[in-house]
C-alpha positions as CSV (number, residue, x, y, z in Angstrom):
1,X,46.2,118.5,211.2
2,X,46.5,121.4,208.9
3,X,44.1,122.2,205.6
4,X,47.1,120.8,203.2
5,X,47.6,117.5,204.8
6,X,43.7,117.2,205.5
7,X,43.1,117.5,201.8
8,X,46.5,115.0,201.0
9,X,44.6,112.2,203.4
10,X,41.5,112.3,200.8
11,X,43.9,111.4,198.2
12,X,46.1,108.5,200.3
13,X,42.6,107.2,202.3
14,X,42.3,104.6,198.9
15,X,45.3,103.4,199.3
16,X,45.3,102.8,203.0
17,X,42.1,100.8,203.0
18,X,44.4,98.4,200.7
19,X,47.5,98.3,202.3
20,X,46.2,97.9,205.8
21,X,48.5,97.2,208.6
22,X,50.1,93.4,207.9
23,X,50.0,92.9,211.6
24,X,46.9,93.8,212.4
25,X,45.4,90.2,212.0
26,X,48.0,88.9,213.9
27,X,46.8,91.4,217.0
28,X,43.4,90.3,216.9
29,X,44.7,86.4,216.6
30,X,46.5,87.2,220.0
31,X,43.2,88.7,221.2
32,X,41.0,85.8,220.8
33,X,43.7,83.1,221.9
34,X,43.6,85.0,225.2
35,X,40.1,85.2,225.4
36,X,40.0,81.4,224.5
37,X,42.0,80.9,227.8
38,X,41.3,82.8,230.4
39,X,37.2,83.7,229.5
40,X,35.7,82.5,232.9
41,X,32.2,81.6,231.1
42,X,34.2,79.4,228.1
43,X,35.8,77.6,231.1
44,X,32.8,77.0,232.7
45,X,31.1,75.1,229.6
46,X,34.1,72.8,229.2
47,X,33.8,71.8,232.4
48,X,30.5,70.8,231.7
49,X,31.8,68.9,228.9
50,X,34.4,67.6,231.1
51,X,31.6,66.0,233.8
52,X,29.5,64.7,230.9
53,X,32.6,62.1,229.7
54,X,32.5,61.3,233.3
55,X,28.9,59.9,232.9
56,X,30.5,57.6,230.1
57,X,32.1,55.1,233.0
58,X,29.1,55.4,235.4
59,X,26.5,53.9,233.5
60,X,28.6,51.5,231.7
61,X,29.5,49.4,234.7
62,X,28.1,46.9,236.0
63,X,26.3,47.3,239.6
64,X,28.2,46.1,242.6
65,X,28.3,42.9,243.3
66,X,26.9,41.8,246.8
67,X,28.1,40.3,250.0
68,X,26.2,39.0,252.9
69,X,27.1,37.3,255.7
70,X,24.7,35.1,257.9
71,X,25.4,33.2,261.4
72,X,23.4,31.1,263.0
73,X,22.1,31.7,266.8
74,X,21.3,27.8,266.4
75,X,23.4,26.0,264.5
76,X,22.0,23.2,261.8
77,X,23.8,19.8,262.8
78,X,24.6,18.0,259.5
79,X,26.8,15.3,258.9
80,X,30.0,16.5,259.2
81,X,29.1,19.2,261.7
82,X,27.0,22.4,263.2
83,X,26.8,24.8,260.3
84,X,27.6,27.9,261.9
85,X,27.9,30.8,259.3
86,X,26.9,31.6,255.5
87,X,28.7,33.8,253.5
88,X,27.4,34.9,250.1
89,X,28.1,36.7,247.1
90,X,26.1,37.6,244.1
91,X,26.2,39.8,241.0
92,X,23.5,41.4,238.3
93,X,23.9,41.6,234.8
94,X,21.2,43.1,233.0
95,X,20.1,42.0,229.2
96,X,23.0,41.6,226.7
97,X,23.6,45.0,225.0
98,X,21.6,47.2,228.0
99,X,25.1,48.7,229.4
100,X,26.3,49.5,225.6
101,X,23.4,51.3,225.5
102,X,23.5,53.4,228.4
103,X,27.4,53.9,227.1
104,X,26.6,55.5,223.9
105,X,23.8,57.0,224.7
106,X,26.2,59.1,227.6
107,X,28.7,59.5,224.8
108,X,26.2,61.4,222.8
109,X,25.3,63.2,225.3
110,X,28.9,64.4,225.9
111,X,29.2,65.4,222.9
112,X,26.4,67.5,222.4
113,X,27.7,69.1,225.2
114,X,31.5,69.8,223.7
115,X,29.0,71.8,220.9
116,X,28.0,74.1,223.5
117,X,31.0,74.9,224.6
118,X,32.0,75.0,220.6
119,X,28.8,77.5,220.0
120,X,30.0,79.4,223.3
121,X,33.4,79.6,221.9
122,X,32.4,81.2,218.7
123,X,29.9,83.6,220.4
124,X,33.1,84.4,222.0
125,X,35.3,84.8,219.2
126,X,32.7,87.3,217.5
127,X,32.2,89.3,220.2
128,X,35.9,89.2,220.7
129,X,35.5,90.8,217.0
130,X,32.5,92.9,217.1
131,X,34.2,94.9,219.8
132,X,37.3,95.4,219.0
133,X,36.2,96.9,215.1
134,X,34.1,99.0,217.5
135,X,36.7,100.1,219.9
136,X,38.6,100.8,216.6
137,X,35.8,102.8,214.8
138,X,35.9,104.9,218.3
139,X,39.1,105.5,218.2
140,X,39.4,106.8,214.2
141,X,36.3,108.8,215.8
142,X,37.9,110.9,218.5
143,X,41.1,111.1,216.0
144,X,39.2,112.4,213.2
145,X,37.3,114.7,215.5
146,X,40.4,115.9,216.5
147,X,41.4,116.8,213.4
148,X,38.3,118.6,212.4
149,X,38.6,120.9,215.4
150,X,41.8,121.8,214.8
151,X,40.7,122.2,210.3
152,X,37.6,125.3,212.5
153,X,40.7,126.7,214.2
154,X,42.7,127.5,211.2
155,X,39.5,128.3,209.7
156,X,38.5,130.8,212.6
157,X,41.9,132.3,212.3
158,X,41.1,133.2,208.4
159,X,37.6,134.4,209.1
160,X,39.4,136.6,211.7
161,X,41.9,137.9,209.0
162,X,39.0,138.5,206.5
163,X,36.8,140.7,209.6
164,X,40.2,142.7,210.4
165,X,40.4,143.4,206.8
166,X,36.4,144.1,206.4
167,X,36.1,141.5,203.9
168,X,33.9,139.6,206.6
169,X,31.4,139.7,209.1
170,X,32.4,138.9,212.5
171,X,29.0,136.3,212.8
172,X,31.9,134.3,210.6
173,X,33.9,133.5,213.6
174,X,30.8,133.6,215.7
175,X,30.0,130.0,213.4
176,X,33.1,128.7,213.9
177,X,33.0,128.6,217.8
178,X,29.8,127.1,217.9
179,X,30.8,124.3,215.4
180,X,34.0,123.9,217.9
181,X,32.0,124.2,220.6
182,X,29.6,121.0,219.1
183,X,32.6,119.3,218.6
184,X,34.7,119.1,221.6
185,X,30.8,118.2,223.3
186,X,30.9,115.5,220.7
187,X,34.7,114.6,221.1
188,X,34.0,113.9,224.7
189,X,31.2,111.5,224.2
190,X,33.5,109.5,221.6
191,X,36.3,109.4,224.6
192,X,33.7,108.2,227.2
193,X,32.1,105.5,224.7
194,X,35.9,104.8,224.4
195,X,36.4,104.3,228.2
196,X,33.1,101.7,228.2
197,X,34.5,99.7,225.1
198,X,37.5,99.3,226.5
199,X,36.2,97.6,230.1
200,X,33.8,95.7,227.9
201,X,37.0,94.1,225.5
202,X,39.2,93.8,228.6
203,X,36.7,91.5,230.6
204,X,36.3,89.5,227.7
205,X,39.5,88.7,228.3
206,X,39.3,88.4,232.0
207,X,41.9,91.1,232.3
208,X,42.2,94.4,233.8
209,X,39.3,96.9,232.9
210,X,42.1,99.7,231.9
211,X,44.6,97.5,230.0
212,X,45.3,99.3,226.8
213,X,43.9,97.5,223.9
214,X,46.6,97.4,221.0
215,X,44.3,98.8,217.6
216,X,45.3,99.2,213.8
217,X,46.2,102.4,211.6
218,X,43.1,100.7,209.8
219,X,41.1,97.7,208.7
220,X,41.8,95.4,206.3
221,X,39.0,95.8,203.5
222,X,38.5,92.1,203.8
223,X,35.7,89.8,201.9
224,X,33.9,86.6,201.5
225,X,34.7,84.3,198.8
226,X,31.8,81.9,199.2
227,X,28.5,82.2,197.2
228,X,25.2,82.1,199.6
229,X,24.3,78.8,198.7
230,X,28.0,77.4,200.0
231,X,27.0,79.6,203.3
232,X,24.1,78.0,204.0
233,X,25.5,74.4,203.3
234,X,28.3,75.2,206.1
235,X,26.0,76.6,208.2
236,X,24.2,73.0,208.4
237,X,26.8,71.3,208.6
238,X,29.7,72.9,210.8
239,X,27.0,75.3,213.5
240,X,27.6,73.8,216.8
241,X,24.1,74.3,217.4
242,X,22.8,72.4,214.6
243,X,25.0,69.7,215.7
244,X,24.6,69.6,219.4
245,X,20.8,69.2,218.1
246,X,22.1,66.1,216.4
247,X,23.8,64.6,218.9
248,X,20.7,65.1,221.4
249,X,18.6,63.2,219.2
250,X,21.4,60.4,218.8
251,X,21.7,60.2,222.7
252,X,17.7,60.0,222.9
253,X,18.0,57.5,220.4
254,X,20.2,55.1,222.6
255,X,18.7,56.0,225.6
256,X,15.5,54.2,223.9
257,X,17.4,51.2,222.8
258,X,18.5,51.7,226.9
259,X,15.1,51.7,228.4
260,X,13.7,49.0,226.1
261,X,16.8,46.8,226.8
262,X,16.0,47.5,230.7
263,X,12.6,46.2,230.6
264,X,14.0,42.3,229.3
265,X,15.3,40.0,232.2
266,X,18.1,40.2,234.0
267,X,20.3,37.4,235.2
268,X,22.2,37.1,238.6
269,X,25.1,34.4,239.2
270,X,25.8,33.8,242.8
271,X,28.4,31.4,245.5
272,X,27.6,30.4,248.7
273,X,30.2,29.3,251.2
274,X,28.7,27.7,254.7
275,X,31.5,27.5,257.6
276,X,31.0,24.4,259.2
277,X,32.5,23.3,263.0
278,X,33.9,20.2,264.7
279,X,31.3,17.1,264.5
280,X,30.6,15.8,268.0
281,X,29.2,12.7,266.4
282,X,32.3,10.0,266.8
283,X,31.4,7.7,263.6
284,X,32.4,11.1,261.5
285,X,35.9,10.6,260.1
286,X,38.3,13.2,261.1
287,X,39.0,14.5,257.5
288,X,35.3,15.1,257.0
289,X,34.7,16.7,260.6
290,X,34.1,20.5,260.3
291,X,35.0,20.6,256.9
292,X,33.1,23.7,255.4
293,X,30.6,23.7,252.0
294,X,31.4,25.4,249.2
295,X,27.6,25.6,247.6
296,X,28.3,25.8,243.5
297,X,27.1,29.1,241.7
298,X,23.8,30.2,242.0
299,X,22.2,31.5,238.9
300,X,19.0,33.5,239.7
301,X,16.9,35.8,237.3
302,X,14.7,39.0,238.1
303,X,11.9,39.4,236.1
304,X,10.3,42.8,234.9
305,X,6.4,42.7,236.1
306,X,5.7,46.1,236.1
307,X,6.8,47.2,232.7
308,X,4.5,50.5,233.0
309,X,7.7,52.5,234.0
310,X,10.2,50.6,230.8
311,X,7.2,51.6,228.3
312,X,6.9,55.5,230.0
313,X,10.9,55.6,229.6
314,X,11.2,54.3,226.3
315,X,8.4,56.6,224.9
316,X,10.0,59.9,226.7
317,X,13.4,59.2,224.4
318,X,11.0,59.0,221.6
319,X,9.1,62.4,222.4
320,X,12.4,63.6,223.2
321,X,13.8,62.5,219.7
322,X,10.9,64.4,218.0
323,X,11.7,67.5,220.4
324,X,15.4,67.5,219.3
325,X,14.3,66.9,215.6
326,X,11.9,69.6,215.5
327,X,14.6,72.1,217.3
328,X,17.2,71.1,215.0
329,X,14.8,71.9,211.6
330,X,13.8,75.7,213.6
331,X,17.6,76.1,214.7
332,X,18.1,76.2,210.8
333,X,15.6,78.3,209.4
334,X,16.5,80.7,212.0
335,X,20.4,80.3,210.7
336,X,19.2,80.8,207.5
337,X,17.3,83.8,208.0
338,X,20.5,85.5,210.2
339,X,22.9,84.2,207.7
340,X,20.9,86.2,204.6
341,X,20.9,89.3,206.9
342,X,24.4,89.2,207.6
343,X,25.4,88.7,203.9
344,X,22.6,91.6,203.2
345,X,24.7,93.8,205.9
346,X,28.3,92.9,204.2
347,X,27.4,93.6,200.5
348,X,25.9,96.8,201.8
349,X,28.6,98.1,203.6
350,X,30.8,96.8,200.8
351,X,29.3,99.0,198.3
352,X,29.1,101.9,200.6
353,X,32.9,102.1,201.1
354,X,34.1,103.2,197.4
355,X,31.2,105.4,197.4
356,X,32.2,107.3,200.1
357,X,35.9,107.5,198.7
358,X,34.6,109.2,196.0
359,X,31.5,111.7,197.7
360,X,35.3,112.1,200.4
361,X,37.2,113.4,197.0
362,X,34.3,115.6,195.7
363,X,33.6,117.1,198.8
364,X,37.5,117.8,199.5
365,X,37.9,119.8,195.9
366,X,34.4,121.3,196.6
367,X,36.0,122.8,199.4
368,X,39.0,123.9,198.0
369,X,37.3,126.1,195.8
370,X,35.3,127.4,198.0
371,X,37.7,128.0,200.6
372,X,39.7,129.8,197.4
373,X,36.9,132.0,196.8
374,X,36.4,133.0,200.2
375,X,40.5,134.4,200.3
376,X,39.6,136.5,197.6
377,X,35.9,137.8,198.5
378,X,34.8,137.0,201.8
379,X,32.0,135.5,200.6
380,X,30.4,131.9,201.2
381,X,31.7,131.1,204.6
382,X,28.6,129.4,206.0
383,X,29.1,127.0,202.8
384,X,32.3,126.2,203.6
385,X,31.4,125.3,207.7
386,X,28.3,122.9,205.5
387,X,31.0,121.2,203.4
388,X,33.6,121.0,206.3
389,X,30.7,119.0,208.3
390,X,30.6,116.7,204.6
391,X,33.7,115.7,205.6
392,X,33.4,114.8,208.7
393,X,30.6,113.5,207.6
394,X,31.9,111.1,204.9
395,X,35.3,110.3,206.7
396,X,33.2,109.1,209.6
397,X,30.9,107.4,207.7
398,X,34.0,105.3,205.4
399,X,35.7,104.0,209.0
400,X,31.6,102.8,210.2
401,X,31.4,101.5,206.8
402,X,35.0,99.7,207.5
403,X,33.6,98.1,211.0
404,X,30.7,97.2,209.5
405,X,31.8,95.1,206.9
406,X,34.5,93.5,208.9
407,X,31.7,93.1,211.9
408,X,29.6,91.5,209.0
409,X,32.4,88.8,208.4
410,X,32.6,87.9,211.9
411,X,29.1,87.2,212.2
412,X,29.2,85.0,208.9
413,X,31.8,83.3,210.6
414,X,30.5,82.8,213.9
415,X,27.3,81.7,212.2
416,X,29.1,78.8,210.4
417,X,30.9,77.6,213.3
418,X,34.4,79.5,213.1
C-alpha cells in the first residue's frame, strides 16, 4: 500500500465501519448452523436429553405382573378329582397417583436436561462467535502489518534520497530497518496466532484443522437496543441455567409427592386356576369328573412397616428442593454480575471506536505535514517513524475495538439464552 492510498483509507475507514459487508451475517449464520450439527460435545448432551425422556415410560408402568406355577408330588383328592397343578397370576398396583408421580417427576427431570444441552448450545454459539471476531481481528492484523511495512519501505527509499542528497543522516535509514525488522518479527507472530485460531474455529465445527475460514472486509458496528434493566429480566427468564435450576426443583418436587405416595399401601389382585384329573370315585358324575377350578380373583394388600426408608426419601427431595433453590438464586446473582460486565465491556468499546476514527485522522494529517517538512529539510525523521507507529497504533486498536464490541454482543446474548 502506498503513502496516498494509506492516507485515502483514514478518510473511507468511517464509512466502512457503516457499510459493512451485507453478507457477512449470513457467513457467520452458516458457521453456527454447522457447528449446531456436527459439534461432537452438543451431540453428546442431546443424547442425554434423549435417555432422560426414556425414563418417562420406565417409571410410569406398572410392575410385571406375576406367574407361578405349582404341581403337586401328592395330589389333594377332592370331590371331583386329584388336584394336580396350580397356576397363578397376580399384579401390584401401588397407591392411586404414586405412578403419575414418578411420571412427572421424570418429565422434569428431562427437561432440565434439554436446558443443558440449551446452555451447551449457547456456550457453543458464542464461542462460535468470540473466535471468529478473533480470527478476524488477526487477520486485519497481519493485513495492516503488511501495509505498514511496505508505508517503512517507501519511507526508507526517501530517507535514502535525502542521505544521497546530504539532506540526511544515514542513522535515518538505519531506523527504518529496525522498525521493519520489528515488524516482520511481529507479522510472523500475527500469522502463527492465525494458524492456532483457525484449528481452534475448525474443530468447533468438527471439521478439518486447515479448512479456510470464510471472514469479512469488516464488522458490522452492531448494538444493543435493550436498557440493562430488560437485560437482566431476560436473563431470568430465558438462561437455560436458570431454568434447568427450575425444572430440578419441579422434578424434586414430584419425586416428594413420589416417595410419600410410596409409603401408603399397595393393593394386589390375583386368579388362581387349579387343574384337576379324572375322579376314580364312581358316585362322581361324568360332567363333574376332572373338571378344573377356576379360584375367583384374589385381592391382597402389602403393607408399608418400615416407613424409615419413605420418610428418608421424601425428606432428600425436600433437601434437594432447597439445594436447587438456593443454586437457582446464586446462578442469578452471578448472571447479573457477568451481564453488568459485559454491558460495561460493550459501551466501552463503543465509545472507543469514534475516538479512534478521529485520533486515526489527526495522526494521518500530522503526518503529512511532517512527512512534507522532511522533503524540504531533512529534518524530523525520528518523528515521523513515532507518528507512523500512531497509526499502526490507532488502526490496530479501531479493528480490537471492532471485535470487542461485537464479542461483547455475543456474550450478552449467550448470557440471555440466544
Amino acid at each position: 500500500m502506498s503513502i496516498v492510498k494509506y492516507y485515502r483509507y483514514l478518510w473511507l475507514a468511517s464509512l466502512v465501519l457503516i457499510t459493512a459487508g451485507s453478507n457477512a451475517q449470513d457467513i457467520l449464520d452458516n458457521y453456527l448452523y454447522r457447528a449446531a450439527r456436527d459439534n461432537p460435545g452438543l451431540k453428546s448432551k442431546f443424547s442425554d436429553y434423549q435417555a432422560a425422556l426414556e425414563k418417562v415410560p420406565q417409571v410410569g408402568t406398572l410392575p410385571d405382573p406375576q406367574v407361578t406355577f405349582g404341581f403337586f408330588i401328592q395330589p389333594v383328592e377332592t370331590r371331583v378329582g386329584p388336584q394336580q397343578a396350580r397356576i397363578s397370576a397376580s399384579q401390584m398396583f401401588p397407591w392411586f397417583g404414586t405412578l403419575g408421580a414418578r411420571k412427572d417427576a421424570a418429565t422434569e427431570m428431562a427437561k432440565s436436561k434439554y436446558e443443558v444441552f440449551e446452555e451447551v448450545l449457547s456456550q457453543l454459539y458464542f464461542n462460535v462467535k468470540s473466535t471468529y471476531y478473533n480470527l478476524y481481528f488477526a487477520q486485519k492484523g497481519i493485513e495492516i502489518t503488511k501495509d505498514n511495512i511496505e508505508i517503512l519501505h517507501s519511507l526508507r527509499d526517501m530517507a535514502l534520497i535525502k542521505v544521497e542528497s546530504g539532506l540526511a543522516s544515514s542513522v535515518d535509514v538505519l531506523r527504518v530497518d529496525i522498525e521493519i525488522a520489528e515488524l516482520e518479527n511481529q507479522l510472523a507472530l500475527q500469522q502463527d496466532n492465525f494458524t492456532v485460531l483457525q484449528a481452534e474455529f475448525n474443530n468447533l465445527l468438527n471439521t478439518g484443522e486447515q479448512e479456510t475460514v470464510v471472514l469479512p472486509d469488516t464488522l458490522q458496528n452492531n448494538s444493543i437496543h435493550m436498557m440493562p434493566e430488560a437485560l437482566q429480566d431476560s436473563i431470568r427468564t430465558g438462561n437455560p441455567q436458570i431454568l434447568q435450576m427450575e425444572y430440578l426443583r419441579a422434578s424434586y418436587e414430584k419425586q416428594e409427592l413420589a416417595a410419600k405416595r410410596a409409603g401408603k399401601p399397595g393393593f394386589m389382585l390375583g386368579l388362581d386356576y387349579i387343574v384337576v384329573g379324572k375322579s376314580s370315585n364312581p358316585m362322581t358324575s361324568a360332567s363333574e369328573s376332572g373338571k378344573d377350578a377356576l379360584v375367583f380373583p384374589m385381592v391382597g394388600i402389602s403393607i408399608p412397616i418400615f416407613r424409615k426408608k419413605y420418610t428418608s426419601m421424601a425428606k432428600e427431595a425436600v433437601l434437594m428442593q432447597e439445594s436447587a433453590e438456593n443454586s437457582r438464586a446464586d446462578k442469578i446473582n452471578l448472571l447479573e454480575t457477568m451481564v453488568e460486565k459485559a454491558d460495561r465491556d460493550y459501551k466501552d468499546a463503543d465509545r472507543y471506536i469514534p475516538l479512534y476514527l478521529d485520533q486515526y485522522d489527526r495522526a494521518g494529517k500530522s503526518l503529512r505535514i511532517l512527512q512534507s517538512e522532511y522533503e524540504t529539510s531533512g529534518k524530523n525523521f525520528e518523528e515521523i517513524l513515532r507518528m507512523e507507529r500512531q497509526l499502526l497504533k490507532y488502526r490496530l486498536d479501531l479493528q480490537r475495538a471492532l471485535t470487542d464490541k461485537n464479542t461483547a454482543i455475543a456474550y450478552i446474548q449467550y448470557l440471555m439464552g440466544k
